[in-house]
Structures are given as structure tokens and as C-alpha cells.
LUMROLO-89065 format. One record per residue (C-alpha): residue in three letters; x, y, z. Coordinates in steps of 0.25 Angstrom, whole numbers, padded with zeros to 4 digits. Example, Ala and Ser with C-alpha at 12.3 -4.5 7.8 and 13.67 -1.06 7.14 Angstrom:
<atoms>
[atom ALA; [0049; -0018; 0031]]
[atom SER; [0055; -0004; 0029]]
</atoms>
This chain:
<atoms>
[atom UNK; [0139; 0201; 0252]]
[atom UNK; [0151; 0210; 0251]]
[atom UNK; [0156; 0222; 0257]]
[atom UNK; [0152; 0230; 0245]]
[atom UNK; [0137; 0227; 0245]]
[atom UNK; [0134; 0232; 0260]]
[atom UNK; [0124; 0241; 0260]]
[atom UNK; [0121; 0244; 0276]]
[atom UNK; [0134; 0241; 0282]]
[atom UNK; [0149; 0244; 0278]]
[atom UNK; [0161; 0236; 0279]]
[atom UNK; [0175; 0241; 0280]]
[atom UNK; [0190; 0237; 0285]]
[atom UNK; [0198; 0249; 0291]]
[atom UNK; [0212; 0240; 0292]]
[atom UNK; [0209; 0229; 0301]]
[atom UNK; [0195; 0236; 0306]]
[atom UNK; [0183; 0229; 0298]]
[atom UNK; [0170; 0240; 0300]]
[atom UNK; [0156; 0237; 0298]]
[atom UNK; [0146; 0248; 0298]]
[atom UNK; [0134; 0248; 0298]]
[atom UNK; [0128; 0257; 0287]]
[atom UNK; [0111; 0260; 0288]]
[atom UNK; [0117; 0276; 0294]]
[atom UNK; [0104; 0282; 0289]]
[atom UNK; [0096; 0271; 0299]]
[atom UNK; [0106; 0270; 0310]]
[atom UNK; [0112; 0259; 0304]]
[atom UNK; [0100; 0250; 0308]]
[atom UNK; [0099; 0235; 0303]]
[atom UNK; [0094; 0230; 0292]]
[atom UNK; [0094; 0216; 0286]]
[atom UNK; [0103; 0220; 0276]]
[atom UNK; [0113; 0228; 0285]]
[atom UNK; [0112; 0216; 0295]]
[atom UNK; [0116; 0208; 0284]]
[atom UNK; [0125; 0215; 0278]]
[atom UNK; [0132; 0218; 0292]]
[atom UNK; [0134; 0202; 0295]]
[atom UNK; [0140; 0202; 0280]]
[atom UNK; [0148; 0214; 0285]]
[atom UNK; [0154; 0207; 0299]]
[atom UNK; [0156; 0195; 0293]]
[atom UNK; [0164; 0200; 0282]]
[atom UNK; [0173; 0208; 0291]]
[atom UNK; [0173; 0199; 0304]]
[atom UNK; [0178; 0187; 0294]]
[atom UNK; [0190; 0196; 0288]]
[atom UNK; [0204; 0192; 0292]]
[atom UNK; [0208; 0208; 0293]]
[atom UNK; [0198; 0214; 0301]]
[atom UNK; [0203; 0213; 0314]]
[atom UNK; [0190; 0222; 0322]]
[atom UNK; [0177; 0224; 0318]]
[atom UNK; [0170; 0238; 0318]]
[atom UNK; [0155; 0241; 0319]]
[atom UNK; [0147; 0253; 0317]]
[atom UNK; [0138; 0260; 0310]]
[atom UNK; [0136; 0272; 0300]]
[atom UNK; [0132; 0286; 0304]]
[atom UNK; [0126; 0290; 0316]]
[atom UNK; [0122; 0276; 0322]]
[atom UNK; [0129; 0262; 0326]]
[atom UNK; [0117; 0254; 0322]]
[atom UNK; [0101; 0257; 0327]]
[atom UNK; [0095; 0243; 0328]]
[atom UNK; [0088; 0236; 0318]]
[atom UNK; [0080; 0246; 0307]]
[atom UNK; [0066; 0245; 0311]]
[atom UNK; [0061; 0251; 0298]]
[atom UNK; [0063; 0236; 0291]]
[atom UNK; [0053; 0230; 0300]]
[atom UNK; [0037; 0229; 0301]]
[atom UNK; [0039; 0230; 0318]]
[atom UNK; [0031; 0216; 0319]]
[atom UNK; [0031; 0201; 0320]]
[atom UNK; [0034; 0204; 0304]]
[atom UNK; [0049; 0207; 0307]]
[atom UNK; [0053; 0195; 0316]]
[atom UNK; [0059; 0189; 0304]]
[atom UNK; [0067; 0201; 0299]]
[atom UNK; [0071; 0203; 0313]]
[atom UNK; [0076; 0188; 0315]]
[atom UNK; [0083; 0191; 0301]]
[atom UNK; [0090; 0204; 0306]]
[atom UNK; [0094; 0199; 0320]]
[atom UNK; [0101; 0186; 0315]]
[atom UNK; [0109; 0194; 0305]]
[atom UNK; [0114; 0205; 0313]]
[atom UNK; [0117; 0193; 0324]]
[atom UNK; [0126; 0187; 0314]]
[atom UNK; [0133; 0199; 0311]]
[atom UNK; [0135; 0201; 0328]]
[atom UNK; [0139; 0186; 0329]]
[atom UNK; [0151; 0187; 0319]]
[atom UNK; [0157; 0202; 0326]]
[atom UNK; [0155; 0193; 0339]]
[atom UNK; [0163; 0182; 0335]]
[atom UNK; [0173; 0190; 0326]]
[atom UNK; [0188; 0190; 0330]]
[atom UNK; [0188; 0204; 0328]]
[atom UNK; [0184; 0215; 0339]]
[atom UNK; [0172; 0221; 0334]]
[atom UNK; [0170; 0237; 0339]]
[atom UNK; [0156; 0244; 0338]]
[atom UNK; [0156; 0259; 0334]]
[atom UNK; [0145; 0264; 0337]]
[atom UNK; [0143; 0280; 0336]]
[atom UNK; [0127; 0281; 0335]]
[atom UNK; [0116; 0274; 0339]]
[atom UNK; [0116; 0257; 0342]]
[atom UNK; [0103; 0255; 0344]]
[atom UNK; [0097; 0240; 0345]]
[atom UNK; [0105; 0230; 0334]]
[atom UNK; [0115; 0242; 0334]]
[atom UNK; [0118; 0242; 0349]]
[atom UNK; [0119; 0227; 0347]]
[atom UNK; [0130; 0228; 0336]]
[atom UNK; [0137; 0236; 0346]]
[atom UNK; [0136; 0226; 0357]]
[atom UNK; [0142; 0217; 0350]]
[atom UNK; [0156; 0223; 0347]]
[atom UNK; [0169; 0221; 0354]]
[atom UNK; [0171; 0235; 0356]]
[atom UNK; [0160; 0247; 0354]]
[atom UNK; [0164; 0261; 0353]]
[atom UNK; [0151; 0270; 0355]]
[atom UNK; [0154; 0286; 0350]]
[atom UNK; [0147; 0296; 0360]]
[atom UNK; [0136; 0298; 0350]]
[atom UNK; [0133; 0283; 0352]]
[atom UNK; [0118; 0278; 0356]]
[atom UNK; [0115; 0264; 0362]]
[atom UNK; [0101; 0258; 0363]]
[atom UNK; [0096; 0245; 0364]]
[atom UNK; [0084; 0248; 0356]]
[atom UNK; [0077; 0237; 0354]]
[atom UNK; [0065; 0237; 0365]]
[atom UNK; [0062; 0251; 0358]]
[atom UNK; [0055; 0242; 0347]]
[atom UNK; [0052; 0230; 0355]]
[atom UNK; [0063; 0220; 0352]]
[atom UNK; [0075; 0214; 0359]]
[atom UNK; [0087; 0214; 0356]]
[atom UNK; [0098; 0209; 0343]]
[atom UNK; [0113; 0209; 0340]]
[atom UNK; [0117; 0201; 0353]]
[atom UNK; [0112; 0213; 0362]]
[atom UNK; [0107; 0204; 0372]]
[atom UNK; [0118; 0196; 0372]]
[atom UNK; [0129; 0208; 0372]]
[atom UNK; [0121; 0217; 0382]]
[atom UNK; [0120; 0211; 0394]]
[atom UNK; [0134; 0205; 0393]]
[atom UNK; [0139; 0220; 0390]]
[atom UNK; [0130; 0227; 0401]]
[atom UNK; [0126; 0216; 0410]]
[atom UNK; [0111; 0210; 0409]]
[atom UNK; [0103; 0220; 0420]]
[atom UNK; [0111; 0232; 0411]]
[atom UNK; [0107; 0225; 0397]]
[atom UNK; [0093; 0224; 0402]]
[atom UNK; [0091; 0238; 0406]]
[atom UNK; [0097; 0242; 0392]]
[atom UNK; [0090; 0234; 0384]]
[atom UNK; [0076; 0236; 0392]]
[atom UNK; [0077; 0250; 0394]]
[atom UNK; [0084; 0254; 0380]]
[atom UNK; [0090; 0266; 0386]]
[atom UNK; [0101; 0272; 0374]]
[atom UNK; [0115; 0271; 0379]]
[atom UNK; [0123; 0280; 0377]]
[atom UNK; [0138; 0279; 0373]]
[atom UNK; [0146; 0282; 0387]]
[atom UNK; [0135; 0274; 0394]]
[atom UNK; [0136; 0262; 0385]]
[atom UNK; [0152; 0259; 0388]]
[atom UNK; [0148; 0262; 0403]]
[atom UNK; [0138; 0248; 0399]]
[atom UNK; [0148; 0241; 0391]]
[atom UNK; [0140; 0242; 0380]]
[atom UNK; [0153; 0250; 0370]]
[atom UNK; [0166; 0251; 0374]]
[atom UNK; [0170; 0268; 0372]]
[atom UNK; [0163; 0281; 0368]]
[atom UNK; [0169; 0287; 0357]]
[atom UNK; [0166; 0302; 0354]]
[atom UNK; [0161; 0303; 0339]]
[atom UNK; [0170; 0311; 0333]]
[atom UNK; [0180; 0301; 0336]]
[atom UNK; [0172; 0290; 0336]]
[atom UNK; [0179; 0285; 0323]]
[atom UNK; [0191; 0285; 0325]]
[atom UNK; [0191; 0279; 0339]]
[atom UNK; [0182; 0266; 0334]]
[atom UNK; [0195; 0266; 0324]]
[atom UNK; [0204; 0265; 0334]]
[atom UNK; [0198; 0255; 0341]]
[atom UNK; [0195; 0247; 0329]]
[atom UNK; [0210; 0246; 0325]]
[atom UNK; [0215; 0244; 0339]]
[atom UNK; [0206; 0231; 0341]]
[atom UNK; [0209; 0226; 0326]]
[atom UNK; [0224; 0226; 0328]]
[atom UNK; [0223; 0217; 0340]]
[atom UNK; [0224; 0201; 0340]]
[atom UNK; [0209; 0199; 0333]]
[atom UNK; [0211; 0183; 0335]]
[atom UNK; [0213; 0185; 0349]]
[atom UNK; [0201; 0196; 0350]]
[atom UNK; [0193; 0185; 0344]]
[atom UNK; [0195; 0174; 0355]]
[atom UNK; [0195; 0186; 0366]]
[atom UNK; [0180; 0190; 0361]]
[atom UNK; [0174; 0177; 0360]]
[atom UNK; [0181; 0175; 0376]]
[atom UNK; [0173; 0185; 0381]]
[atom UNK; [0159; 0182; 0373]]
[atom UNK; [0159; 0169; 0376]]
[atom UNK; [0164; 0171; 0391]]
[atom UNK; [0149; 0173; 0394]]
[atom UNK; [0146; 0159; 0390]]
[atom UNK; [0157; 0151; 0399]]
[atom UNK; [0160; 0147; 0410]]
[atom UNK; [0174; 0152; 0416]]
[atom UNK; [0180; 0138; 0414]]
[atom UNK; [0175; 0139; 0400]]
[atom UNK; [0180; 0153; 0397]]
[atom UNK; [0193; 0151; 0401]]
[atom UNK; [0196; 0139; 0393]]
[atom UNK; [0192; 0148; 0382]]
[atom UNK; [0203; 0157; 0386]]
[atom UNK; [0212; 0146; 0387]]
[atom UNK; [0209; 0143; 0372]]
[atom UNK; [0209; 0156; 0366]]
[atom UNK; [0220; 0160; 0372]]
[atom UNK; [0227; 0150; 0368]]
[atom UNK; [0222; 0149; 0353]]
[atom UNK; [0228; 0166; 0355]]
[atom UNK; [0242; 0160; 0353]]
[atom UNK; [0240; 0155; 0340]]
[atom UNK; [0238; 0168; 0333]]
[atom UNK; [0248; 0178; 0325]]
[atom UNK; [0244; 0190; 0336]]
[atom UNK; [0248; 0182; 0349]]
[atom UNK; [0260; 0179; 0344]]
[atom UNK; [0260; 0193; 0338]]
[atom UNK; [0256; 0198; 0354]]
[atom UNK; [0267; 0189; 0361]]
[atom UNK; [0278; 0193; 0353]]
[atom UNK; [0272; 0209; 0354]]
[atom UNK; [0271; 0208; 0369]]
[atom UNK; [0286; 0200; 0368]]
[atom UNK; [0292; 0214; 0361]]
[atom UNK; [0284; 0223; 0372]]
[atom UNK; [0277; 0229; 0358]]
[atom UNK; [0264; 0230; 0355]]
[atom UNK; [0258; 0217; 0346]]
[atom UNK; [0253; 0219; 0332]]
[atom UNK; [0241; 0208; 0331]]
[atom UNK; [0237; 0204; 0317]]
[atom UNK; [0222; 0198; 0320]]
[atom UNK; [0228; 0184; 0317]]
</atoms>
């Protein structure tokens, strides 16, 4: 599949900024098999691309993404199959912006509802726009819970706080949910834009090799012990020294000036 043929999502490089957009606008950007697939072809595409150096995600028109679209399923045991199917491939996508070197920032100006708030966990960085709507969503049509936010929420908010927002699916709204952790700024709209822009080329002019071994630190710092965590330090810092943007850094910082990191 190329860039060309996507029909649900969008694909575009702004310099060294590689956005993905959802692109169902008149259904909330609600998921699909095809935009699910479309999407992993999307992020693989742009995660694997030597001159991206940060990953956008958002969606089109007035919502970040609403969930899954109910509309494709008979709402019975018929749809544990297409369900299975749609999870797995909307995981893939989430696994690869995990795992990618690059930051990855959430733009989320509209509704994240369910897969769509999930998305948003996901993200390095999440920048919500004062018109901006969170709910968990999924108990409203008895099911659990995809796209890592099991995983994502009680890491963010702490278990008690992840419970009570999963069981109570209460909406959030966008001051509230940097109060949580759950996104990073509020953004007014009108400048929502530009601000997203902003922090997009900020972070995909910094050391993206170095970004890389810093995100996986922290994920997998869950997992470790502190003996175990610190020899990972150890490591990565170590395997830092190798790349053009720490010597870049060191000889910056030697100067007194600011370093121009080339993501290598």
C-alpha cells in the first residue's frame, strides 16, 4: 500500500515533522478495518523514514478520534471475530509509535473517545485544545478497554484514579486532564495549530537517537529492578557517545552555543 491509495487516513512530512491524520471527519474519525489498516501502513511508513525526526497524530474536523464505529457491527457474539481483528491491528500501529525513536505528539482538538482516547495515551507529548473532550467510553456499550489503555492509564493517573475513570466514565475535560496527566498543555483553538507546530519542530530538532533510548528507559523502568534499570543507564548512555549529535552536543556545550542535533 502507498501513500497514495489511503482512503481514511493521511500522510504527510512538514520538514522533519511526519503527520498522520486520521480521516473518517464526518464519523468522528471512528475506526474501521480499513483505517486501522491503513493507519499501521501509515505509522510504519513514517516511523521507518530516516528524515522524520517526531511523529504527529490527530485527527480531521471537529474530533481526535471517537472509538471504534459501531455501525460495522451486529452488537453480539457475531462480532468477536472482527473485534479480535480490529484490536490487533490498531495495536500494531500503537506498538510501532511506542517503540519508535522519534517523540510522537497527540493533537487532540475534539472528542477522544475509547480507541481515540487510547491513541492519545499513547503519545510522548499530548497537546488537548480547550474544545477538547475525553471519555473512556467503552462500559457505555459493555466492553473493556483496547489501544494499551489499560496499560497507559494507571501508569499515567495511578491505579485507584484509573479505576474510577474507567468505571465511572465520567468525560474529562481539557484543564482537568493535565491536572490527571493524561495530556501535557491546553491549547486555545484558534491557536491550536500553530502551537502543535511549534512543539512538533522543537522536539524533531533534538537528538532523536538519544530520544529513542530515553523512551524506552522510562517504559521499561516499570519492569526492573533498580539494579536492573541502572545498568540500562549505564548502557545507553554509553551507546549515546557513539552518535554524530553527542559529539555535536559536546562540542556545542564547549562553544557556550546552542547544539544543532542532526537525529543521527
Amino acid at each position: 500500500m502507498s501513500e497514495s491509495t489511503y482512503e481514511t487516513v493521511r500522510l504527510e512530512r512538514e520538514g522533519a515533522v511526519g503527520v498522520v491524520t486520521l480521516d473518517r471527519p464526518n464519523h468522528l474519525n471512528s475506526l474501521t478495518q480499513q483505517l486501522t489498516e491503513e493507519l499501521l501502513d501509515a505509522v510504519t511508513v513514517v516511523t521507518e523514514d530516516d528524515d522524520v525526526r517526531c511523529v504527529v497524530l490527530r485527527g480531521a474536523g471537529s474530533g481526535f478520534g471517537a472509538g471504534a464505529d459501531l455501525g460495522q457491527f451486529e452488537g453480539d457474539g457475531r462480532d468477536e471475530s472482527a473485534i479480535r481483528q480490529l484490536a490487533s491491528t490498531l495495536h500494531e500501529s500503537l506498538l510501532a509509535l511506542c517503540r519508535a525513536d522519534e517523540p510522537v505528539v497527540a493533537g487532540v482538538d475534539g472528542t477522544a473517545a475509547g480507541a481515540g482516547l487510547s491513541m492519545a495515551l499513547c503519545a510522548d507529548v499530548v497537546l488537548v485544545s480547550d474544545d477538547a473532550r475525553l471519555q473512556y467510553a467503552y462500559p457505555r456499550v459493555g466492553l473493556t478497554g483496547d489501544g494499551g489503555s489499560t496499560f497507559f492509564l494507571p501508569r499515567l493517573v495511578g491505579l485507584r484514579r484509573a479505576k474510577e475513570i474507567a468505571l465511572m466514565d465520567e468525560p474529562i475535560e481539557p484543564a482537568e486532564a493535565v491536572d490527571l496527566g493524561l495530556a501535557t498543555e491546553v491549547v486555545p483553538s484558534a491557536s491550536f495549530d500553530d502551537r502543535l507546530d511549534e512543539v512538533a519542530g522543537d522536539l524533531a530538532s533534538g537528538p532523536t537517537e538519544a530520544f529513542g533510548e530515553l523512551k524506552r528507559l522510562l517504559t521499561e523502568s516499570f519492569d526492573r529492578t533498580l539494579e536492573d534499570q541502572l545498568a540500562a543507564e549505564t548502557n545507553a548512555i554509553a551507546r549515546a557517545t557513539r552518535t554524530e549529535d553527542y559529539s555535536r552536543g559536546h562540542a556545542a556545550f564547549e562553544r557556550d552555543d546552542d547544539p544543532e542535533f542532526v537525529g543521527r
